[in-house]
C-alpha positions as CSV (number, residue, x, y, z in Angstrom):
1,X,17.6,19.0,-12.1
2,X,19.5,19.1,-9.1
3,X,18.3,17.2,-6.3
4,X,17.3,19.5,-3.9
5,X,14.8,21.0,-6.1
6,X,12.1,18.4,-5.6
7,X,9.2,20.6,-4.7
8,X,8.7,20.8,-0.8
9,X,5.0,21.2,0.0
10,X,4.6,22.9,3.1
11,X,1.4,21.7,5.5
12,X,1.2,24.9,8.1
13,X,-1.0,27.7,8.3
14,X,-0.2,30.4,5.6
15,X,-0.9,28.6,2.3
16,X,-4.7,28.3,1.0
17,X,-5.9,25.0,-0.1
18,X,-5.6,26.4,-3.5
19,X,-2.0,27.1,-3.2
20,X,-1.2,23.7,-1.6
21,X,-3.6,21.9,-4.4
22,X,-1.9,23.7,-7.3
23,X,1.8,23.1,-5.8
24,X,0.9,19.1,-5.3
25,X,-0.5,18.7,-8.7
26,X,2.5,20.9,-10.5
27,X,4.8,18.7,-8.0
28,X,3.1,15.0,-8.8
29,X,2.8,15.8,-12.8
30,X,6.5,17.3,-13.2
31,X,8.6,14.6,-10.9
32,X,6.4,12.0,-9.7
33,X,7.8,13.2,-6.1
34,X,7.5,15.4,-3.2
35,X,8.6,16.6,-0.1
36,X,5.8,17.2,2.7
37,X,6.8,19.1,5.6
38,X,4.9,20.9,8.9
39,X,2.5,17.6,9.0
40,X,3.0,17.1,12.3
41,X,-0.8,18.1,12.5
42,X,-1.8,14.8,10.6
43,X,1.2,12.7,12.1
44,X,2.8,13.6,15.5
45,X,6.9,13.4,15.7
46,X,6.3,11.1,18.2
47,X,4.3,9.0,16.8
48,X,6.9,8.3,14.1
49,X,9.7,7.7,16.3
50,X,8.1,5.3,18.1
51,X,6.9,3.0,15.1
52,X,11.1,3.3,13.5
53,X,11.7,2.0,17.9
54,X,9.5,-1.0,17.4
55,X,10.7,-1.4,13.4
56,X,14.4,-2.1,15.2
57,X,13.5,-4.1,17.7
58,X,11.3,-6.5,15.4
59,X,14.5,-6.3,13.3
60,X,16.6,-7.8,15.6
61,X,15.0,-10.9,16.4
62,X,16.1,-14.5,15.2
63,X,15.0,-15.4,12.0
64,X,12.9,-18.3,14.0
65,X,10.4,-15.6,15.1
66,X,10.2,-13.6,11.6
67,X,9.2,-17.0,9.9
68,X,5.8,-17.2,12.3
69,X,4.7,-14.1,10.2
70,X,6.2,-14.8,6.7
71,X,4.3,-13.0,4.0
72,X,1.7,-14.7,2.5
73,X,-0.4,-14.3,-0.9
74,X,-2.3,-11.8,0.6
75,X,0.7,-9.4,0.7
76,X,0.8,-9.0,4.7
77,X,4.0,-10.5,6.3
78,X,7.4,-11.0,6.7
79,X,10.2,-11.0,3.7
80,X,13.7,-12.0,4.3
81,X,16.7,-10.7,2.4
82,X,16.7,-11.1,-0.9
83,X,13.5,-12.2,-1.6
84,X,12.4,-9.6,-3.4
85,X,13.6,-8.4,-7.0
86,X,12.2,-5.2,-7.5
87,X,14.4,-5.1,-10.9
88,X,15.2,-8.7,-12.3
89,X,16.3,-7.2,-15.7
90,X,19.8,-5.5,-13.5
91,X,20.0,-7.3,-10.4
92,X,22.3,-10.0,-10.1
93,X,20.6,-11.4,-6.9
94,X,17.5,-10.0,-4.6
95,X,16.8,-6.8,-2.9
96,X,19.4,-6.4,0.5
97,X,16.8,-5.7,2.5
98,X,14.1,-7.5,4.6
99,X,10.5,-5.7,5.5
100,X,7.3,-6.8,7.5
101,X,4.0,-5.6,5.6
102,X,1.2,-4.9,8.2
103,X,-2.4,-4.3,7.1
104,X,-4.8,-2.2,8.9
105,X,-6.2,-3.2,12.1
106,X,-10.0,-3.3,12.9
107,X,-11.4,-2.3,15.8
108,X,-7.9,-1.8,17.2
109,X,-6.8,-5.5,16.1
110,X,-4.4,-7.1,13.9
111,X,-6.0,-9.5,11.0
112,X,-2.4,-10.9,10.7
113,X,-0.3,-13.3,12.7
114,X,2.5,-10.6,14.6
115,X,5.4,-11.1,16.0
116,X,5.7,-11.2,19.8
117,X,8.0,-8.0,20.4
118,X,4.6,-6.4,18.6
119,X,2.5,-7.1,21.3
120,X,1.6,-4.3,24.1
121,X,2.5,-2.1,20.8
122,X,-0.8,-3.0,18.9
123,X,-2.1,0.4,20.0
124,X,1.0,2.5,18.9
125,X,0.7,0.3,15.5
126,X,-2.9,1.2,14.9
127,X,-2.6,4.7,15.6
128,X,0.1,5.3,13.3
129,X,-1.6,3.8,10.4
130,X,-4.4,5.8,11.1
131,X,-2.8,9.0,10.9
132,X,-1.0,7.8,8.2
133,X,-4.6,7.3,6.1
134,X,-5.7,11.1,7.4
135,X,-2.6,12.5,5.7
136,X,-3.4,10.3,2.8
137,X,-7.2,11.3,2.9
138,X,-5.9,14.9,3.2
139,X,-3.6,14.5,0.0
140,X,-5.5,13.0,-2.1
141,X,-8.7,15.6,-1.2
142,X,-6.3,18.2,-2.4
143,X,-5.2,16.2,-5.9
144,X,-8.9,16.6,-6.5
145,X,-9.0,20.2,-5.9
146,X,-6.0,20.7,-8.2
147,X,-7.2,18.4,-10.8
148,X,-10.7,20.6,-11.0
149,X,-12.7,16.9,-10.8
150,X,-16.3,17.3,-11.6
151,X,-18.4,18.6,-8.6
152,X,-21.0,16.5,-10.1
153,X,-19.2,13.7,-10.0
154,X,-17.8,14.0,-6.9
155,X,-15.7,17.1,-6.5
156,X,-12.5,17.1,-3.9
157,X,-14.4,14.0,-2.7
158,X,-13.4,11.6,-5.9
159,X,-10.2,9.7,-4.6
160,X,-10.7,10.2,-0.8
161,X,-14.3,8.5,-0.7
162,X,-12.2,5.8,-2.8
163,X,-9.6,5.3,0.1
164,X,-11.4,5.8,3.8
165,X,-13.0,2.5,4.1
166,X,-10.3,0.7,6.5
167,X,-9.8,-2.4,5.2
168,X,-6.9,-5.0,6.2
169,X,-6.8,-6.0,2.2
170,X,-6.0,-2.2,0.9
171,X,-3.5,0.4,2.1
172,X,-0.4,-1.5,4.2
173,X,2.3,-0.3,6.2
174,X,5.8,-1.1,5.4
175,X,8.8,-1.6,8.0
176,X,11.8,-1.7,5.7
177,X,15.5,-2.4,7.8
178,X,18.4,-2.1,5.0
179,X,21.5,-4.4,6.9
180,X,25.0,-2.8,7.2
181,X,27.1,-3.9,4.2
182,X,30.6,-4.3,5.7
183,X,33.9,-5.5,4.1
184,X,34.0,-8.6,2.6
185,X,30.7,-9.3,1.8
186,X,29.0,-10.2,-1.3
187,X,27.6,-6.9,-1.8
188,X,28.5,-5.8,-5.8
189,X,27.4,-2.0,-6.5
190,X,27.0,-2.0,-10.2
191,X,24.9,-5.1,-10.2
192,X,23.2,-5.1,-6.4
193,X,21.3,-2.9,-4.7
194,X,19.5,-2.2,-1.3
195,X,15.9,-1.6,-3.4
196,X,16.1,-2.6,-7.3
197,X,14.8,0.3,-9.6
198,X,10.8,0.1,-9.7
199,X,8.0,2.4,-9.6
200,X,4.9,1.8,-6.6
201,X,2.2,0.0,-7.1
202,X,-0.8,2.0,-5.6
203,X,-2.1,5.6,-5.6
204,X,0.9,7.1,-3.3
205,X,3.7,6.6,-0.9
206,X,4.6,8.1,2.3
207,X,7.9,7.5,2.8
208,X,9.4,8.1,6.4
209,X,13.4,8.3,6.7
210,X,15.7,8.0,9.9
211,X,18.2,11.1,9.8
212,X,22.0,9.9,8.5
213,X,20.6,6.9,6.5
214,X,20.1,8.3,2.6
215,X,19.8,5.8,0.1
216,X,16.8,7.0,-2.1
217,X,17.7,7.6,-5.7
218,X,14.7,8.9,-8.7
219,X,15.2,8.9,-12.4
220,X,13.8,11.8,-14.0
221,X,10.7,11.9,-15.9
222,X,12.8,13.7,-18.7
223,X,15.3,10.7,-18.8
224,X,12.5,8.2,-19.0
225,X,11.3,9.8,-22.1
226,X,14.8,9.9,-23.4
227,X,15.3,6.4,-22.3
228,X,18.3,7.5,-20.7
229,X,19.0,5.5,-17.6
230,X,23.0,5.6,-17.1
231,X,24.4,5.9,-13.5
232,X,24.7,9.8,-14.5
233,X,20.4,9.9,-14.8
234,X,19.8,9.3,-10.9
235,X,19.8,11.6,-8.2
236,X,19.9,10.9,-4.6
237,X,17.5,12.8,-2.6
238,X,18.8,14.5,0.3
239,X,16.8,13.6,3.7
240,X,16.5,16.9,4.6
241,X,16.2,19.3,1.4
242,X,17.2,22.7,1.8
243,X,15.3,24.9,4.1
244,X,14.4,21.7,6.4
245,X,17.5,21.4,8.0
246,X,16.3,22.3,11.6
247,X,12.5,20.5,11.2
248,X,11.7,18.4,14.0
249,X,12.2,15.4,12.2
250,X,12.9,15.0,8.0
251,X,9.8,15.7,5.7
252,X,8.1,12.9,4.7
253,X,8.9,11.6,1.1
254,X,5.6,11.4,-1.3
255,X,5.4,9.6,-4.8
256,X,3.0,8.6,-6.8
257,X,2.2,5.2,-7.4
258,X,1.4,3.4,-10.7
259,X,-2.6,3.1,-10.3
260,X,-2.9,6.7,-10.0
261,X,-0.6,7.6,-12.7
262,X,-3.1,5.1,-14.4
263,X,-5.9,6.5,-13.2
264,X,-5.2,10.2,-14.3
265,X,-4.2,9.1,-17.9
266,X,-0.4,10.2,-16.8
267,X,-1.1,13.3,-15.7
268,X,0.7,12.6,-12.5
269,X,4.0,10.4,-12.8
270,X,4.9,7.3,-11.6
271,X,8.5,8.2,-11.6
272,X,11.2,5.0,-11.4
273,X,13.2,5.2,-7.8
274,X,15.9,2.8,-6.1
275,X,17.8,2.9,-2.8
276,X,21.4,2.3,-3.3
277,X,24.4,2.3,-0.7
278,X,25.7,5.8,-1.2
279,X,29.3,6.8,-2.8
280,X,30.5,7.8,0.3
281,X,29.5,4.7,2.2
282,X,30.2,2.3,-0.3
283,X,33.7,1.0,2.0
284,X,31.1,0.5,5.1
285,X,27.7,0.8,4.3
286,X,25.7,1.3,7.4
287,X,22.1,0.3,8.6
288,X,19.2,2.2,6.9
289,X,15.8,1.9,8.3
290,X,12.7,3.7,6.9
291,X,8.7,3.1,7.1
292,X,6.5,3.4,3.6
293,X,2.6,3.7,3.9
294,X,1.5,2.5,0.6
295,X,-1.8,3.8,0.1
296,X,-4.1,2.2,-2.0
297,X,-8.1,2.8,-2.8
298,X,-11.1,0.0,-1.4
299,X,-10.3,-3.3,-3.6
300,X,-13.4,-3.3,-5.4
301,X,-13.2,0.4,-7.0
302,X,-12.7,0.4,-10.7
303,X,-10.2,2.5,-12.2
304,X,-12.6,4.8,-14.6
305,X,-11.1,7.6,-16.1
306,X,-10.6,10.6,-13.5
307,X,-13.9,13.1,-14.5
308,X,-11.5,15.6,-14.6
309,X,-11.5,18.0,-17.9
310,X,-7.8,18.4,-17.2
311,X,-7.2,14.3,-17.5
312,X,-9.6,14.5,-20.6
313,X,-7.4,17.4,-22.1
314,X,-4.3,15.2,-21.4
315,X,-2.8,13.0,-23.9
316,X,-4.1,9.5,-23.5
317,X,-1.0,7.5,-22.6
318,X,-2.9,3.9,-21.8
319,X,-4.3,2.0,-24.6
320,X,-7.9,1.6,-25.7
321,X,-8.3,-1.7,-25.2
322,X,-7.0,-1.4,-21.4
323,X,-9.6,1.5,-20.8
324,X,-12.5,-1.0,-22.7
325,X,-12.1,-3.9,-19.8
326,X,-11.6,-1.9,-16.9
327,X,-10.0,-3.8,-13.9
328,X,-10.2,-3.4,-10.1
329,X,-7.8,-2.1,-8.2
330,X,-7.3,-4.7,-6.0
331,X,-6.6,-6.7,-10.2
332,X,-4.1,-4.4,-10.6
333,X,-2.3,-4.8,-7.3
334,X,-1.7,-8.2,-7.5
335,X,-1.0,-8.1,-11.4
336,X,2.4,-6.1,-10.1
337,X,3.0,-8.8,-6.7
338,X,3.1,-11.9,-8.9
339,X,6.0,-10.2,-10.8
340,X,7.6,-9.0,-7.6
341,X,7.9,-12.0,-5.1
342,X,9.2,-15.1,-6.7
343,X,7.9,-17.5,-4.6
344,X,4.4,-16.2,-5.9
345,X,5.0,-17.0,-9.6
C-alpha cells in the first residue's frame, strides 16, 4: 500500500459523526494510523507553532540546564541522546534523539521541575495540552460511536469518561528534537536510527510534524502477519499526504497505541513505526523536530474488555489468562518503561 493512502480523516463541517466514526474505526483497524486534518477547531495553528518555538529553544540550551529536569521514574523529564532504545533487538546503540516529557499542569501549574527558558511560557504549555486532550476526548468519543459500545454501558461516553480526569501521572506531552547527522559522525543507517522500531504505549498518539523534516516510517499490519520486516516492508509517510498540500500547517499524525489495541481485543492495530534519516538525506541529515501527545486513560481504570458486540465478534488475540487478572493501566504503562529506559531496569 502506497504511502499516501493512509486514510486522511477530515474534521470540518460536511461529514456526520457517523461518517467520521466509521472512517476512524475502518482507518484505526486496517493500519493502525491516520491522518487528521481541518482540526484547527480543537487545536489552533498558532498554538502549535508556538509549542515547536519553545521545543527549539529548550533544545538549544547546555546540557547543564537539561540535567535539572532529567526524567525520572515517574516518566516526566528530560532524556539525552541515546538513552533510549526503542528497539534493543536491531539497534547497535540508543535512539539519536533527545525529548522532554511534560505532564499536565493543574490549575495552570507544572508538577515537574522545568527548565528556565519554560518559564513565562507555562500558560502557552498548558493550553496546548489542553487542546490536545479535547482532540483526544473528541477521538476517542467517536471510536465509541464506530465501535457501537453498549449504551448501557456507557455509549460514545466509554473511553472519553476514561481519559478527562487531568491528571499529571496520565496523558504527557512529548518535545522530541532529532540532531543533524552530518559527515563524519558515528551515525550507521542499517544498524542506527533516529527512533528504533516500536509500537506506543497508550490508547493514541498525536503526532505533530514541522514541514521539510520526514522521518516517520510504519510497517504494515499485512507484513506483521507475514513476519516480513525487510527494509522493502516500510513506508515513509509523507508530511503532507496528497490533497493537504496547501493546509495551514501538516495534518496531525494519529496511531493507536498498545493499551487500546489491548483493550479492543485487536480490533484497532497497534501498528510497529520508526523514524529514520531519509534516503535522500542520508549524506547530511538535517534537524527534525516534532511534538507527540501520548494519550493515556486515568491510572486506576482497568482494562475490561470493550462492551462492544463488535470486540466480542472479534477474534480474541490476548490470552485467557491475561484477561483473568486484569491490570491497570497505569500497570501496563510502566510494564513497557522498564523495558524502554535502561537506567530503569
Amino acid at each position: 500500500m502506497p504511502p499516501d493512502k493512509i486514510p486522511v480523516i477530515d474534521l470540518s463541517s460536511g461529514t456526520t459523526e457517523f461518517q467520521l466514526a466509521k472512517q476512524l474505526v475502518d482507518a484505526a483497524s486496517s493500519y493502525g494510523f491516520a491522518y487528521i486534518r481541518n482540526f484547527q477547531e480543537f487545536i489552533p495553528a498558532d498554538a502549535i507553532e508556538k509549542l515547536f518555538e519553545l521545543s527549539r529553544k529548550f533544545f538549544a540550551v547546555p546540557t547543564e540546564e537539561k540535567n535539572l529536569c532529567r526524567i525520572l521514574e515517574n516518566n516526566r523529564g528530560w532524556t539525552a541522546m541515546h538513552a533510549e532504545t526503542l528497539d534493543s533487538k536491531s539497534q547497535r546503540t540508543g535512539d539519536f534523539k533527545e525529548a522532554i516529557n511534560i505532564g499536565h499542569f493543574i490549575d495552570g501549574k507544572p508538577q515537574q521541575p522545568i527548565p528556565n527558558v519554560f518559564l513565562g511560557h507555562e500558560k502557552d504549555i498548558n493550553q496546548f495540552q489542553i487542546f490536545c486532550q479535547r482532540l483526544t476526548l473528541k477521538l476517542l468519543t467517536l471510536f465509541a460511536q464506530g465501535l457501537d459500545i453498549d449504551e448501557e454501558a456507557g455509549g460514545s461516553d466509554w473511553f472519553a469518561s476514561r481519559h478527562r480526569e487531568i491528571s499529571p501521572r496520565d496523558s504527557i506531552l512529548r518535545l522530541l528534537h532529532y540532531p543533524p547527522i552530518t559527515p563524519g559522525s558515528d551515525y550507521q543507517p542499517n544498524v542506527d536510527f533516529r527512533a528504533g522500531a516500536h509500537t506506543d504505549y497508550g490508547s493514541l498518539t498525536l503526532l505533530f510534524q514541522k514541514p521539510g523534516q520526514p522521518g516517520l516510517e510504519i510497517l504494515l499490519p499485512s507484513h506483521l502477519d507475514s513476519n516480513k520486516e525487510s527494509e522493502s516492508s516500510w513506508d515513509l509517510l509523507p508530511i503532507y499526504p496528497s490533497g493537504t498540500e496547501f493546509d495551514p500547517c501538516p495534518p496531525i499524525v494519529m496511531n493507536i497505541g498498545d493499551l487500546l489495541s489491548f483493550w479492543t481485543n485487536g480490533v484497532l492495530k497497534s501498528t510497529v513505526h520508526r523514524v529514520i534519516v531519509p534516503q535522500s538525506d542520508k549524506e547530511n541529515a538535517q534537524t527534525r523536530y516534532s511534538m507527540a501527545y501520548f494519550a493515556h486513560p486515568i491510572g486506576s481504570t482497568y482494562l475490561e474488555a470493550v462492551p462492544s458486540q463488535i470486540v466480542r465478534a472479534h477474534k480474541v488475540r490476548i490470552s485467557e489468562t491475561s484477561r483473568q487478572k486484569p491490570i491497570t493501566a497505569n500497570e501496563h504503562l510502566m510494564s513497557r518503561l522498564r523495558v524502554t529506559y535502561r537506567e530503569m531496569d
